[in-house]
Backbone as JSON Lines, residues from 0, in Angstrom:
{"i":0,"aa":"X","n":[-6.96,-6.58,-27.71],"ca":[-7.95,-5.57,-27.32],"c":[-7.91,-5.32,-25.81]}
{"i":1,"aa":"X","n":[-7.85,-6.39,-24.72],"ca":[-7.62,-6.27,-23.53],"c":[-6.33,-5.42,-22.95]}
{"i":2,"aa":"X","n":[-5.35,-6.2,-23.81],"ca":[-4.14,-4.97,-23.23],"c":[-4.42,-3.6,-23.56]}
{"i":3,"aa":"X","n":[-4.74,-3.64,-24.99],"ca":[-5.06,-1.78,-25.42],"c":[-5.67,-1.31,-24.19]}
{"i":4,"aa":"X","n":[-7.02,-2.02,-23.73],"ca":[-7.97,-0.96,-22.62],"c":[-7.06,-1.15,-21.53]}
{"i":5,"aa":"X","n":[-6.45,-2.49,-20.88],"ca":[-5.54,-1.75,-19.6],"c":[-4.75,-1.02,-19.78]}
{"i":6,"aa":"X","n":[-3.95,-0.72,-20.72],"ca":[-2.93,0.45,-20.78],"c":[-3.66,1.83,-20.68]}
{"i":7,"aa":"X","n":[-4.45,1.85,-21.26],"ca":[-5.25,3.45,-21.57],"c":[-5.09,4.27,-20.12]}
{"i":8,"aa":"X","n":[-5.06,5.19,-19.88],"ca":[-5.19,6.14,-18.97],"c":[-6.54,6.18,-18.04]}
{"i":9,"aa":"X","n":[-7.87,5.93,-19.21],"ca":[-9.03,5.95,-18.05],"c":[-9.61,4.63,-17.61]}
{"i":10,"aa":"X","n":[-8.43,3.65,-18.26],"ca":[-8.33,2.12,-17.15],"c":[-7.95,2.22,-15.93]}
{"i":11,"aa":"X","n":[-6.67,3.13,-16.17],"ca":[-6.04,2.69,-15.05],"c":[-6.48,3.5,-13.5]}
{"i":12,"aa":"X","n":[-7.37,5.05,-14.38],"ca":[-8.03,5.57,-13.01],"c":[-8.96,5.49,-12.72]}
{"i":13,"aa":"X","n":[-9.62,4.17,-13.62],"ca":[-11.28,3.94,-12.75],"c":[-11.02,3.49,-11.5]}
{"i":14,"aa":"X","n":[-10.06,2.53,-11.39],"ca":[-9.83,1.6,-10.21],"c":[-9.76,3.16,-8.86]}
{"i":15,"aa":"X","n":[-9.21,3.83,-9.18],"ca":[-9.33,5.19,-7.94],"c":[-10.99,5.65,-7.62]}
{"i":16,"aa":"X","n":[-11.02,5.93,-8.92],"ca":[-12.6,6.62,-8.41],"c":[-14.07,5.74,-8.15]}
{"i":17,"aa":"X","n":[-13.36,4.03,-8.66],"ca":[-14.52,3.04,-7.95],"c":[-14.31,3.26,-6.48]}
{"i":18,"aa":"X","n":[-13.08,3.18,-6.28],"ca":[-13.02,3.29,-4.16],"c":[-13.81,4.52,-3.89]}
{"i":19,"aa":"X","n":[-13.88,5.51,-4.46],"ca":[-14.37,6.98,-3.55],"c":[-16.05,6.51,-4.18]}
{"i":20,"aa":"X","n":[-16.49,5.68,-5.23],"ca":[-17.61,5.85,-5.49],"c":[-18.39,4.49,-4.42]}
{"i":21,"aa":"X","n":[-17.88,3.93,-3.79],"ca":[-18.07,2.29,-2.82],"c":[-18.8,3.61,-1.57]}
{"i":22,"aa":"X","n":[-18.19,5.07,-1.36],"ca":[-18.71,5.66,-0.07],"c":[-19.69,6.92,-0.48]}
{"i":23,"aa":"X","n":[-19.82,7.22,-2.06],"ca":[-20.45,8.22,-2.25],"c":[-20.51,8.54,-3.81]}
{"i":24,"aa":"X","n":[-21.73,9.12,-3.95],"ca":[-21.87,9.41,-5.27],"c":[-20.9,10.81,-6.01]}
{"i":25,"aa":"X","n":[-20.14,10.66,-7.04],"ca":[-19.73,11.91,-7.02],"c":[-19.7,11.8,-9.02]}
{"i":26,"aa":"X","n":[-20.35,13.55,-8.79],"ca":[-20.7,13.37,-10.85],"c":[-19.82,13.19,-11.29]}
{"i":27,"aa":"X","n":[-20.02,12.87,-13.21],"ca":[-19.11,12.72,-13.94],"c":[-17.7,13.68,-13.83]}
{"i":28,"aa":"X","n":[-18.14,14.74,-14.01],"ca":[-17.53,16.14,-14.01],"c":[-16.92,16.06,-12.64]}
{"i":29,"aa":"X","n":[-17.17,15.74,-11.78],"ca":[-16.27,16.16,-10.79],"c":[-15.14,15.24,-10.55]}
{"i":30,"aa":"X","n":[-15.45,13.73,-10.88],"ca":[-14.61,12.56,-10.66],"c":[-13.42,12.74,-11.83]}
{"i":31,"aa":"X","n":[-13.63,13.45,-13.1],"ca":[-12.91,14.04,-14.11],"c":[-11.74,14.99,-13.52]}
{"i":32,"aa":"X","n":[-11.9,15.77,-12.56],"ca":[-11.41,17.22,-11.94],"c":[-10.46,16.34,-11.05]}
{"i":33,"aa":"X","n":[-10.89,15.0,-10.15],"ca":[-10.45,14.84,-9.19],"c":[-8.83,14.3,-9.94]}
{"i":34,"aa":"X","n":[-9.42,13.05,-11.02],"ca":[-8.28,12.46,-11.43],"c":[-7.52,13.25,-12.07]}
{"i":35,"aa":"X","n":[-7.77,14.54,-12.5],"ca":[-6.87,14.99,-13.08],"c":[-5.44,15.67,-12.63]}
{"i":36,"aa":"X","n":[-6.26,15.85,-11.0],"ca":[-5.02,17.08,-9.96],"c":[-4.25,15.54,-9.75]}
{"i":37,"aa":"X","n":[-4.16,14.31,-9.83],"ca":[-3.4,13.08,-9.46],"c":[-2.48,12.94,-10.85]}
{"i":38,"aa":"X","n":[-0.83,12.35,-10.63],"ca":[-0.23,12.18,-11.69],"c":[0.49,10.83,-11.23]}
{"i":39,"aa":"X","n":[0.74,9.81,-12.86],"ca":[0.82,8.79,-12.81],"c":[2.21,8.2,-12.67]}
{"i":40,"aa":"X","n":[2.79,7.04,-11.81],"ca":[4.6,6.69,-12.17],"c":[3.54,5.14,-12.09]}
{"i":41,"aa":"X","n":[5.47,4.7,-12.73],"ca":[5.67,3.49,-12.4],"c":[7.05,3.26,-11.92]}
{"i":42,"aa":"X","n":[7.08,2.47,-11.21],"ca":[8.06,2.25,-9.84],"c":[8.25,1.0,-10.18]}
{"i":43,"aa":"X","n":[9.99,0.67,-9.76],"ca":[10.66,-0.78,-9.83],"c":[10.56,-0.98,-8.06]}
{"i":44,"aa":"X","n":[10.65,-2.82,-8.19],"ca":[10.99,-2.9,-6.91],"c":[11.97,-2.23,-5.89]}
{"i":45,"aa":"X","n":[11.98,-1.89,-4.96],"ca":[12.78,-1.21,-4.1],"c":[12.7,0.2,-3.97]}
{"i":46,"aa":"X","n":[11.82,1.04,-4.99],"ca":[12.11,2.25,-4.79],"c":[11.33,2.98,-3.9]}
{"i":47,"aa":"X","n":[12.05,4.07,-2.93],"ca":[11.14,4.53,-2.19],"c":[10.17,5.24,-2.23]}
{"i":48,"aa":"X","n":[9.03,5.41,-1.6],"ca":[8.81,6.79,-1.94],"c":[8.35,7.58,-1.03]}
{"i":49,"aa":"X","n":[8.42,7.32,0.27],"ca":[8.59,8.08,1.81],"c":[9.49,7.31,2.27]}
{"i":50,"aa":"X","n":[10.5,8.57,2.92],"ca":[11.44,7.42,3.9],"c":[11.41,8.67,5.32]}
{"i":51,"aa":"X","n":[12.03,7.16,6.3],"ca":[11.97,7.44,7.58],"c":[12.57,8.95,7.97]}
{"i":52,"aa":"X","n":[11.97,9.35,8.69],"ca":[12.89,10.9,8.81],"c":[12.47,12.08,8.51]}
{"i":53,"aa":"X","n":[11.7,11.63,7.17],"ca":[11.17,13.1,6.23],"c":[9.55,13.32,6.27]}
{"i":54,"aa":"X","n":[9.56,14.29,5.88],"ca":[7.92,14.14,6.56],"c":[7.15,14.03,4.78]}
{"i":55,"aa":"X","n":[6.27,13.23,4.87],"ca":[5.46,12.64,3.72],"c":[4.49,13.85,2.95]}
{"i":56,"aa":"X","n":[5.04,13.94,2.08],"ca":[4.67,15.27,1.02],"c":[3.48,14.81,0.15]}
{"i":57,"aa":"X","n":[3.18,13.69,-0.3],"ca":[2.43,13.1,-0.75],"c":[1.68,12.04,-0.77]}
{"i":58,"aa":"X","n":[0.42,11.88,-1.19],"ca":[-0.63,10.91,-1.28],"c":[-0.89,10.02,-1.87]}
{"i":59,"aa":"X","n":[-0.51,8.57,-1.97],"ca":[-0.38,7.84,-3.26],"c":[-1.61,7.21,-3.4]}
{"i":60,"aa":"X","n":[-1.75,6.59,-4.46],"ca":[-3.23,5.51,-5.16],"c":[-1.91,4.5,-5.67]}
{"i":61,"aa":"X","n":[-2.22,3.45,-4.87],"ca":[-1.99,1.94,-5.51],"c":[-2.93,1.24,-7.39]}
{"i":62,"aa":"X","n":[-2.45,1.52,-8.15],"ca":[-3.04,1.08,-9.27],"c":[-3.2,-0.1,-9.48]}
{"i":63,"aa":"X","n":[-1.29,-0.76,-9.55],"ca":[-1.09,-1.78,-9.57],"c":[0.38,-2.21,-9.07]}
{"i":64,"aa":"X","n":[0.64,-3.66,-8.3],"ca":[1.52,-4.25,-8.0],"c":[1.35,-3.98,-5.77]}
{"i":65,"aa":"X","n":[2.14,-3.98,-5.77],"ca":[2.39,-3.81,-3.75],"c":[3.55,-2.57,-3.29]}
{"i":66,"aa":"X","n":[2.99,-2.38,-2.41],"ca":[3.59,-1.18,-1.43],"c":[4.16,-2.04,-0.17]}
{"i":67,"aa":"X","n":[5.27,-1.55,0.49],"ca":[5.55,-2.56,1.96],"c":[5.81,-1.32,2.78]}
{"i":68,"aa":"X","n":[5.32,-1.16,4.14],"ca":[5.77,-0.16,5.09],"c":[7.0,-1.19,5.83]}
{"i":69,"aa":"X","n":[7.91,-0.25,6.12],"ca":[9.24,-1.17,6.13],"c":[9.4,-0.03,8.21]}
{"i":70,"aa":"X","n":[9.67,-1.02,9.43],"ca":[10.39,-0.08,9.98],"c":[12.09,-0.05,10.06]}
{"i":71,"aa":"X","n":[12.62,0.89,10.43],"ca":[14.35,1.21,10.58],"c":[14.51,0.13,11.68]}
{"i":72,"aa":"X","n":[15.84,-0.75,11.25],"ca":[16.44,-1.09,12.09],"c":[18.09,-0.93,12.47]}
{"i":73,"aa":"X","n":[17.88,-0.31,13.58],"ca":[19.43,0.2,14.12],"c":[20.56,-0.37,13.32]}
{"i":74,"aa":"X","n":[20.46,-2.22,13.16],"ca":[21.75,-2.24,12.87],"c":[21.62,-3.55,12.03]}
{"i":75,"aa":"X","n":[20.33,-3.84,11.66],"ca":[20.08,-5.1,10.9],"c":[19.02,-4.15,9.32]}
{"i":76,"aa":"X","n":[18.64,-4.99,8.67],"ca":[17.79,-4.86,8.01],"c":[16.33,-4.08,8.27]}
{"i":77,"aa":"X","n":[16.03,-3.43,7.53],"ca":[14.48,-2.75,7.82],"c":[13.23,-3.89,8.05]}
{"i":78,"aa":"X","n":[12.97,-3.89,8.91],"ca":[11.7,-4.73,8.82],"c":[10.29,-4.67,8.24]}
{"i":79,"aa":"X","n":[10.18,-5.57,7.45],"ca":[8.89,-5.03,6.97],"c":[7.42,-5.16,8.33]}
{"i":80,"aa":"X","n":[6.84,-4.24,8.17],"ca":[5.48,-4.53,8.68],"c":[4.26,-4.99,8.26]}
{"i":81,"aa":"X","n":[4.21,-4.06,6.79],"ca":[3.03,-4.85,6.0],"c":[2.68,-4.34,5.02]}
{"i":82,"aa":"X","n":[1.93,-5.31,4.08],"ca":[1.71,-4.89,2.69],"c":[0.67,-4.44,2.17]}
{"i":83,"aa":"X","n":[0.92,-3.34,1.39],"ca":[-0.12,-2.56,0.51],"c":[-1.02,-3.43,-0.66]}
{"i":84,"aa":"X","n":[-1.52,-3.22,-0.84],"ca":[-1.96,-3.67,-2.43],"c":[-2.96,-2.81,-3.16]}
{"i":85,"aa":"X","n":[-3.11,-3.18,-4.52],"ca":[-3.75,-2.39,-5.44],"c":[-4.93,-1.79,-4.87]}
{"i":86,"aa":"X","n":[-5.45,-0.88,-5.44],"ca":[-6.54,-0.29,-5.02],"c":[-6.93,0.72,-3.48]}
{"i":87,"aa":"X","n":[-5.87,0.89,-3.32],"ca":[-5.27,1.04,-1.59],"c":[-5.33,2.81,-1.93]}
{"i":88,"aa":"X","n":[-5.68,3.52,-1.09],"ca":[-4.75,5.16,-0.67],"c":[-3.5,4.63,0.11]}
{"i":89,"aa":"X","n":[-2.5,5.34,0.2],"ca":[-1.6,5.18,1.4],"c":[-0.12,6.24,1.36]}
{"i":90,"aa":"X","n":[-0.46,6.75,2.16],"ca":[0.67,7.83,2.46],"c":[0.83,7.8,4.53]}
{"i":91,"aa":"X","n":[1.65,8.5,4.86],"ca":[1.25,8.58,6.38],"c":[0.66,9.83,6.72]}
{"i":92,"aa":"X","n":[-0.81,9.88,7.37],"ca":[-1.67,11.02,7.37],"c":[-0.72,11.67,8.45]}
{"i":93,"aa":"X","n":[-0.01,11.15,9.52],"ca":[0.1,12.03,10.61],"c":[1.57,12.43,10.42]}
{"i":94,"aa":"X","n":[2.07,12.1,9.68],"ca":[3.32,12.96,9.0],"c":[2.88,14.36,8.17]}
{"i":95,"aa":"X","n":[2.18,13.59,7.17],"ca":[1.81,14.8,6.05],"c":[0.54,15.69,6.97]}
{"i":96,"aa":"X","n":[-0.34,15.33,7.39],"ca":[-1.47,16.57,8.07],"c":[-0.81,16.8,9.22]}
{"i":97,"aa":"X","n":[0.21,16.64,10.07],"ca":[0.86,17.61,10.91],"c":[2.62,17.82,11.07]}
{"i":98,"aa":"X","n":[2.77,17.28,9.7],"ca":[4.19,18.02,9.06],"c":[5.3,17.96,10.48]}
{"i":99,"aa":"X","n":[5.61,16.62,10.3],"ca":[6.61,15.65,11.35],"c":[7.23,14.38,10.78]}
{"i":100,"aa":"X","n":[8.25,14.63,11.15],"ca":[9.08,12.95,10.09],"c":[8.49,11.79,10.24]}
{"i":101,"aa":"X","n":[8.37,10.96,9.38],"ca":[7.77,9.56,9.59],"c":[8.39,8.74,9.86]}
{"i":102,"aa":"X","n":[8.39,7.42,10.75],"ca":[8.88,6.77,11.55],"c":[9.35,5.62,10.73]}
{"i":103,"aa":"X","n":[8.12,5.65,9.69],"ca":[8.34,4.21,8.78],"c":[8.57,4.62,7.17]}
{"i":104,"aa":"X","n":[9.06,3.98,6.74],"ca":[9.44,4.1,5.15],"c":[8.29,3.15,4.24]}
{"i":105,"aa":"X","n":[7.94,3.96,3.38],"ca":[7.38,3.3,2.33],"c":[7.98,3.26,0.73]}
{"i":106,"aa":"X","n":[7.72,1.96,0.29],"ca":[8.56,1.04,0.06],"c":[7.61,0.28,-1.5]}
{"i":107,"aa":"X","n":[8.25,-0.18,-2.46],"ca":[7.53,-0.77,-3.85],"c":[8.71,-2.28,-3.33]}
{"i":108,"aa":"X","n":[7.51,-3.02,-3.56],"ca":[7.59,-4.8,-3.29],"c":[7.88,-5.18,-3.62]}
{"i":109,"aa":"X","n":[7.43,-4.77,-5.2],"ca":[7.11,-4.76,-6.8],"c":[7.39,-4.29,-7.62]}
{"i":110,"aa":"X","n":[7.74,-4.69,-8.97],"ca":[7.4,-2.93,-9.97],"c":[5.99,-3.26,-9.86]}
{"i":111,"aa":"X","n":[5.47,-1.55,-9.56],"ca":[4.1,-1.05,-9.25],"c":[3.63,0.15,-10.19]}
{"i":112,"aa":"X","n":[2.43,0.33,-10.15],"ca":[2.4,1.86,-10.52],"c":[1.22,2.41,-9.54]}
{"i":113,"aa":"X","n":[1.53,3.71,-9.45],"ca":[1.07,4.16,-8.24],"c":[0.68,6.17,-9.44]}
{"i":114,"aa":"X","n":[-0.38,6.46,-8.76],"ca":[-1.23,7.94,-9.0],"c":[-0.53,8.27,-7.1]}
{"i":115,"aa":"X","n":[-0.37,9.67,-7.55],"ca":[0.24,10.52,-6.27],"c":[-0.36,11.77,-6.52]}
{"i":116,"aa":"X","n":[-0.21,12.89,-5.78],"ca":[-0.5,14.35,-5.45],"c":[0.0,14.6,-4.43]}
{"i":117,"aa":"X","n":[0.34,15.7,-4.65],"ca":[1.67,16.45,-3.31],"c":[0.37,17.05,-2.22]}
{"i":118,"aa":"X","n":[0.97,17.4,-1.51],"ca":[0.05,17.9,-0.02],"c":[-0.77,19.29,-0.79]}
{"i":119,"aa":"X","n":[0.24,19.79,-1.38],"ca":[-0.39,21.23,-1.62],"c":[-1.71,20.8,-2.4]}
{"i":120,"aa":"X","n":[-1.69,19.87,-3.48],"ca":[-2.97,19.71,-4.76],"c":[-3.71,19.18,-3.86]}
{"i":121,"aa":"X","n":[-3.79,18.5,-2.83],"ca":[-4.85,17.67,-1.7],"c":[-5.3,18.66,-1.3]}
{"i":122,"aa":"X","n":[-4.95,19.65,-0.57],"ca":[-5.18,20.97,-0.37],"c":[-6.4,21.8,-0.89]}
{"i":123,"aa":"X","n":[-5.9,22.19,-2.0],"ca":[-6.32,22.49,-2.98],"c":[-7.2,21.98,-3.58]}
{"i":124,"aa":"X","n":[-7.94,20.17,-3.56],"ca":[-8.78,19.09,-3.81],"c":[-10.1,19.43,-2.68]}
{"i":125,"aa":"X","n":[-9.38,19.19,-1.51],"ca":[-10.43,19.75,-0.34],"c":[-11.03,20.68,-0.02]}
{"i":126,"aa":"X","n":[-10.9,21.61,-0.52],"ca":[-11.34,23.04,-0.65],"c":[-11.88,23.16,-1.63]}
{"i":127,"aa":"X","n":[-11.95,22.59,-2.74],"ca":[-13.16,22.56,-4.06],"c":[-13.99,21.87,-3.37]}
{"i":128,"aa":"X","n":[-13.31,20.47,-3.1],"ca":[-14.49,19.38,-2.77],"c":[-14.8,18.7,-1.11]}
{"i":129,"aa":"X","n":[-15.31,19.82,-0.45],"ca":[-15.21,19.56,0.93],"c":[-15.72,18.15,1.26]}
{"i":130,"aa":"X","n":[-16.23,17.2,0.78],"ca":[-16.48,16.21,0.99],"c":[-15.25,15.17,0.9]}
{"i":131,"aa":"X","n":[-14.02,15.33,0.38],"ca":[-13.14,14.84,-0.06],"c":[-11.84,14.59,0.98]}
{"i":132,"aa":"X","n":[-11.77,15.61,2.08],"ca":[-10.98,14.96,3.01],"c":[-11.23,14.2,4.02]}
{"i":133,"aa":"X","n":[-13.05,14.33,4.64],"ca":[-13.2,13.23,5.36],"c":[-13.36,11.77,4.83]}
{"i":134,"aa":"X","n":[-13.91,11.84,3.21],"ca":[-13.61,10.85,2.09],"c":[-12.6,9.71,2.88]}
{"i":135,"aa":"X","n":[-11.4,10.59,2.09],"ca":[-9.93,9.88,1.89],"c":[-9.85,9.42,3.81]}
{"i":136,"aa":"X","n":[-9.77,10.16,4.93],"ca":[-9.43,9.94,6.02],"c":[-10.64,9.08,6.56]}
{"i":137,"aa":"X","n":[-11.6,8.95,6.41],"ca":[-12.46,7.25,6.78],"c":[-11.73,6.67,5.7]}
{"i":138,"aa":"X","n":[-11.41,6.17,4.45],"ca":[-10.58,5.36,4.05],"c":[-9.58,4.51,4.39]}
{"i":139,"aa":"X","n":[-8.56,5.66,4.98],"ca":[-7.43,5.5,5.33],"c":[-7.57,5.05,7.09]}
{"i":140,"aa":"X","n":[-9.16,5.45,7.89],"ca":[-8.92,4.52,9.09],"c":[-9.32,3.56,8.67]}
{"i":141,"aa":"X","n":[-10.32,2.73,7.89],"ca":[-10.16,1.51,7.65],"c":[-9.44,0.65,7.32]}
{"i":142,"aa":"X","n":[-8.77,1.2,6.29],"ca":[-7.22,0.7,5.66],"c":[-6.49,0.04,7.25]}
{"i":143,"aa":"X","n":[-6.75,1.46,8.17],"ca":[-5.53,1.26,9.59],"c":[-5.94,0.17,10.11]}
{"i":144,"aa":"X","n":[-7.59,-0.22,10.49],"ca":[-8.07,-1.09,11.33],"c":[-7.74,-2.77,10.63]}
{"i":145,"aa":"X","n":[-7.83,-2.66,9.12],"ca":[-7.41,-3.94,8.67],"c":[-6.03,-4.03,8.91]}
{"i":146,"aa":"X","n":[-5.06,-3.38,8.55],"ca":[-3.51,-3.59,8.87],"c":[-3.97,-3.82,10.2]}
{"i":147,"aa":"X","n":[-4.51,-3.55,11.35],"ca":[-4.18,-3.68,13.08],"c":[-4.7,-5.66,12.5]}
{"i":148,"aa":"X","n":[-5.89,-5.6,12.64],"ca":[-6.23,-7.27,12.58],"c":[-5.87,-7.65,11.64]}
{"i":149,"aa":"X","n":[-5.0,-7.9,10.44],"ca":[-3.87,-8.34,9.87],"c":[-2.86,-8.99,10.91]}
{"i":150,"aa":"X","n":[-2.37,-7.94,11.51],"ca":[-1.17,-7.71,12.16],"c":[-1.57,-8.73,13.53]}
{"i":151,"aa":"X","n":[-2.83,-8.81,14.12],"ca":[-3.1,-9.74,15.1],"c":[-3.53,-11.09,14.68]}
{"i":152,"aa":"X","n":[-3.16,-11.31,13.35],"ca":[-3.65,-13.03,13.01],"c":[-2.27,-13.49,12.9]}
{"i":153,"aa":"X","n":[-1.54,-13.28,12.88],"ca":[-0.19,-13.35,13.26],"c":[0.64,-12.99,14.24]}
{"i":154,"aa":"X","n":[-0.09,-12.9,15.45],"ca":[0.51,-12.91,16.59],"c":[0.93,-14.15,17.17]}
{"i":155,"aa":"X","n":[0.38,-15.39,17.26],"ca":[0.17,-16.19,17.94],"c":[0.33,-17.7,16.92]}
{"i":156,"aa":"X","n":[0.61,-18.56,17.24],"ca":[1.02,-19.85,16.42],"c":[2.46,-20.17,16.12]}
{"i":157,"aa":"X","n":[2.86,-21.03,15.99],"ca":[4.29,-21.45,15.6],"c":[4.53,-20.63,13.85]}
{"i":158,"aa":"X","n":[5.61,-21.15,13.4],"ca":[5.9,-20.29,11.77],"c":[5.52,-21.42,10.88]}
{"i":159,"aa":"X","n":[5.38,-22.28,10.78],"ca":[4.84,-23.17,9.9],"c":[3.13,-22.62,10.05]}
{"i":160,"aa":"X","n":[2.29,-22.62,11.31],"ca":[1.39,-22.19,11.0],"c":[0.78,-20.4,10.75]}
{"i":161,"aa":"X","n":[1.65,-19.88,10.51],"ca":[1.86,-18.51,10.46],"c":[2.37,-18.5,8.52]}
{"i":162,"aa":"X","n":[3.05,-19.02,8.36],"ca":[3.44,-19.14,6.86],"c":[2.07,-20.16,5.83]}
{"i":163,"aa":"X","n":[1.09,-20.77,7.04],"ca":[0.19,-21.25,6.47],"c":[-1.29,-20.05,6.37]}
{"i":164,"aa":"X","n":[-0.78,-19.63,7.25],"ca":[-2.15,-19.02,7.16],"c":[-1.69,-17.35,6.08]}
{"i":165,"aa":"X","n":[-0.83,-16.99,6.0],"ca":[-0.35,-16.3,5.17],"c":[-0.7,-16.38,3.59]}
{"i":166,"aa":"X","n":[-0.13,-17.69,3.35],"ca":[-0.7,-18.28,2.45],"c":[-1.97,-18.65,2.26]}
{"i":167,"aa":"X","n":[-2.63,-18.75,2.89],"ca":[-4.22,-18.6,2.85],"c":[-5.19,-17.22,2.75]}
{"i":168,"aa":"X","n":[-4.7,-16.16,3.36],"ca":[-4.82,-14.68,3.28],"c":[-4.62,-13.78,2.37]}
{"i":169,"aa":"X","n":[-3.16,-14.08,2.12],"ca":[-2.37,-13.25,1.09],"c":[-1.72,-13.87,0.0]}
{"i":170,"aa":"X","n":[-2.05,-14.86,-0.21],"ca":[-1.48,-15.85,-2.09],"c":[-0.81,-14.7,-2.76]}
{"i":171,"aa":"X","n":[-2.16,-13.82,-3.0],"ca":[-1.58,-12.75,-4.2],"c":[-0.32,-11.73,-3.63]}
{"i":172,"aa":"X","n":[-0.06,-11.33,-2.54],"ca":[0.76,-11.23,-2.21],"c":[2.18,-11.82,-2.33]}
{"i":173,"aa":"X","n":[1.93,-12.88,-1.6],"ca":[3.36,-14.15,-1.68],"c":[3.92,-14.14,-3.02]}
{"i":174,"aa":"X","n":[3.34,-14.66,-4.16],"ca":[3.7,-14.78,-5.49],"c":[4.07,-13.51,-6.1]}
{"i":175,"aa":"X","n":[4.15,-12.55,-5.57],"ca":[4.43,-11.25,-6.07],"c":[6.03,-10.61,-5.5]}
{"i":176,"aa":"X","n":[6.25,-10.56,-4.0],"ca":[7.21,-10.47,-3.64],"c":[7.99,-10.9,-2.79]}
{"i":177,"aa":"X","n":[9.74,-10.55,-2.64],"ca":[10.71,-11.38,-2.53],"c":[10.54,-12.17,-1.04]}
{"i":178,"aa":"X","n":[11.12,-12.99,-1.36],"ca":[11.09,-14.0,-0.27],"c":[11.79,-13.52,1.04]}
{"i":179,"aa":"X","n":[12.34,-13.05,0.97],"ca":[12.92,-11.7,2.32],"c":[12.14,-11.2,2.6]}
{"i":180,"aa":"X","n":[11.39,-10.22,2.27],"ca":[10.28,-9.6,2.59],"c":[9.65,-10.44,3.42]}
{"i":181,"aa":"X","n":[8.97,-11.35,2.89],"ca":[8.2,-12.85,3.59],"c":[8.89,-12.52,4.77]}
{"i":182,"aa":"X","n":[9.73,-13.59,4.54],"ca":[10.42,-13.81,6.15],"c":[10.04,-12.77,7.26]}
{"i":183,"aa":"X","n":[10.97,-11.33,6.9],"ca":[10.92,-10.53,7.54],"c":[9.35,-10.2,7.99]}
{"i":184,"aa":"X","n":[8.38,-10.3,7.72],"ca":[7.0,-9.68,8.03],"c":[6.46,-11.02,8.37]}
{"i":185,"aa":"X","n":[6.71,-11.51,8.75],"ca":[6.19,-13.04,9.82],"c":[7.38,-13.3,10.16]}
{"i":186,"aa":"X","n":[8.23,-12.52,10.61],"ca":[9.33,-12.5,11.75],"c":[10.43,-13.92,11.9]}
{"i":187,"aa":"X","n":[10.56,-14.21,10.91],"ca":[11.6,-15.11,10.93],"c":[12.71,-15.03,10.25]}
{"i":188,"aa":"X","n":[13.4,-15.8,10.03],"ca":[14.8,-15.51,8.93],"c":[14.62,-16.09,7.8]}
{"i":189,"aa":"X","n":[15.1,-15.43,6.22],"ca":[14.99,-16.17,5.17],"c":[15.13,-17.82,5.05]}
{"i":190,"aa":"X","n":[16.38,-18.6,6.19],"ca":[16.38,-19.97,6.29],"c":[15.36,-20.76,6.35]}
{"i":191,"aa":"X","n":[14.92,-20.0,7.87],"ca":[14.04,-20.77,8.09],"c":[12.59,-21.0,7.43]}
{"i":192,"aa":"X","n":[12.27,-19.81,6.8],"ca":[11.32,-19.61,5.66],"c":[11.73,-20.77,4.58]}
{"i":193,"aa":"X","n":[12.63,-20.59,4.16],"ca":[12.91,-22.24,3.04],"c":[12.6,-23.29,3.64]}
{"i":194,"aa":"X","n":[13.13,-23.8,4.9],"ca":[12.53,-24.63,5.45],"c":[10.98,-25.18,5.28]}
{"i":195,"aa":"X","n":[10.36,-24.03,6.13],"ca":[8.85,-23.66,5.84],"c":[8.13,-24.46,4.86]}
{"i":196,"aa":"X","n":[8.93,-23.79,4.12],"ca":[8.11,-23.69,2.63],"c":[8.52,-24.66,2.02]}
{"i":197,"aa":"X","n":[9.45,-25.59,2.42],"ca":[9.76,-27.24,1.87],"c":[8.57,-28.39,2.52]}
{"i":198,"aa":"X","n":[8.49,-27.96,3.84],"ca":[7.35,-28.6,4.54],"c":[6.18,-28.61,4.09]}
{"i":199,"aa":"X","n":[5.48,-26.84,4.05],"ca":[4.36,-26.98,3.5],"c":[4.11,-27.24,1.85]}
{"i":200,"aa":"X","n":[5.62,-27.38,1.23],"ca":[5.27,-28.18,-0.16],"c":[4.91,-29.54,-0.27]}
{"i":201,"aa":"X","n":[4.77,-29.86,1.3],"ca":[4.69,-31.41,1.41],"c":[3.67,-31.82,1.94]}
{"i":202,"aa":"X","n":[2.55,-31.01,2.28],"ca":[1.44,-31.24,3.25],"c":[0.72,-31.37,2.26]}
């Protein structure tokens, strides 16, 4: 019975319209309209779905699994910066609202599934529902301000205590994706990450 209701369709888009309902009341009928201009994938690990260069056409909803913003590197591997997770908006606003290539690639961790809408149906969303783009954009600066202090609890400490506190933060993360990734987004090399992680199997 549990799997039947997570598979269903209006399982998988309550999780969207609980986030817009955490900042505002919005009727039956309209939260109906909203999910409907959104359409659903599911994504294997690795696949993209903004990359560096192009300017971001669309708006995604994290359903389920992880997103990684990855940046270009000249002549090594993309680095990751940081991870999405369920329940998340995330596209790059200042690519897509002023139509300029994006710097960073976004990226599935995971197989995920993710609700999207192209720029034009957002468009088109905001103009029915004028309440709906300052909505999504306070969202999406909060989203920014947690990635910034994310990103500063890991400035500072050796990598044993950086891979500890990781693990204290983000579990559900870790157990989800590849151990490269890891490394790369607490800035070390896959080695030394084994290392790591032999030690703290020992503490």
């Amino acid at each position: 019975m549990l799997m039947a209701l997570l598979a269903s369709p209006f399982y998988m888009s309550k999780l969207l319209i609980d986030l817009l309902l955490q900042y505002r009341q919005i009727t039956t009928e309209d939260q109906s309209e909203i999910l409907r201009s959104f359409q659903h994938k599911v994504i294997k690990a690795g696949d993209r779905l903004i990359a560096a260069g192009s300017v971001a056409r669309q708006l995604f909803f994290i359903e389920s699994g992880i997103l990684k913003i990855t940046i270009p590197h000249p002549t090594d591997k993309d680095m990751v910066y940081h991870f999405m997770k369920e329940g998340q908006f995330m596209t790059f606003l200042y690519s897509m609202y002023g139509n300029i290539p994006a710097q960073q690639n976004l990226e599935a961790a995971c197989d995920s599934e993710v609700y999207f809408i192209s720029y034009q149906g957002l468009v088109r969303l905001y103009e029915k529902f004028p309440f709906l783009k300052p909505l999504i954009d306070e969202i999406a600066q909060l989203a920014m301000a947690q990635m910034v202090n994310t990103k500063n609890m890991y400035m500072t400490g050796d990598a044993l205590n950086k891979y500890q506190l990781f693990m204290r933060e983000e579990r559900n993360v870790a157990v989800r994706v590849a151990l490269a990734d890891i490394a790369s987004y607490l800035g070390m090399t896959p080695q030394s990450l084994s290392r790591i992680r032999r030690k703290f199997a020992m503490i």
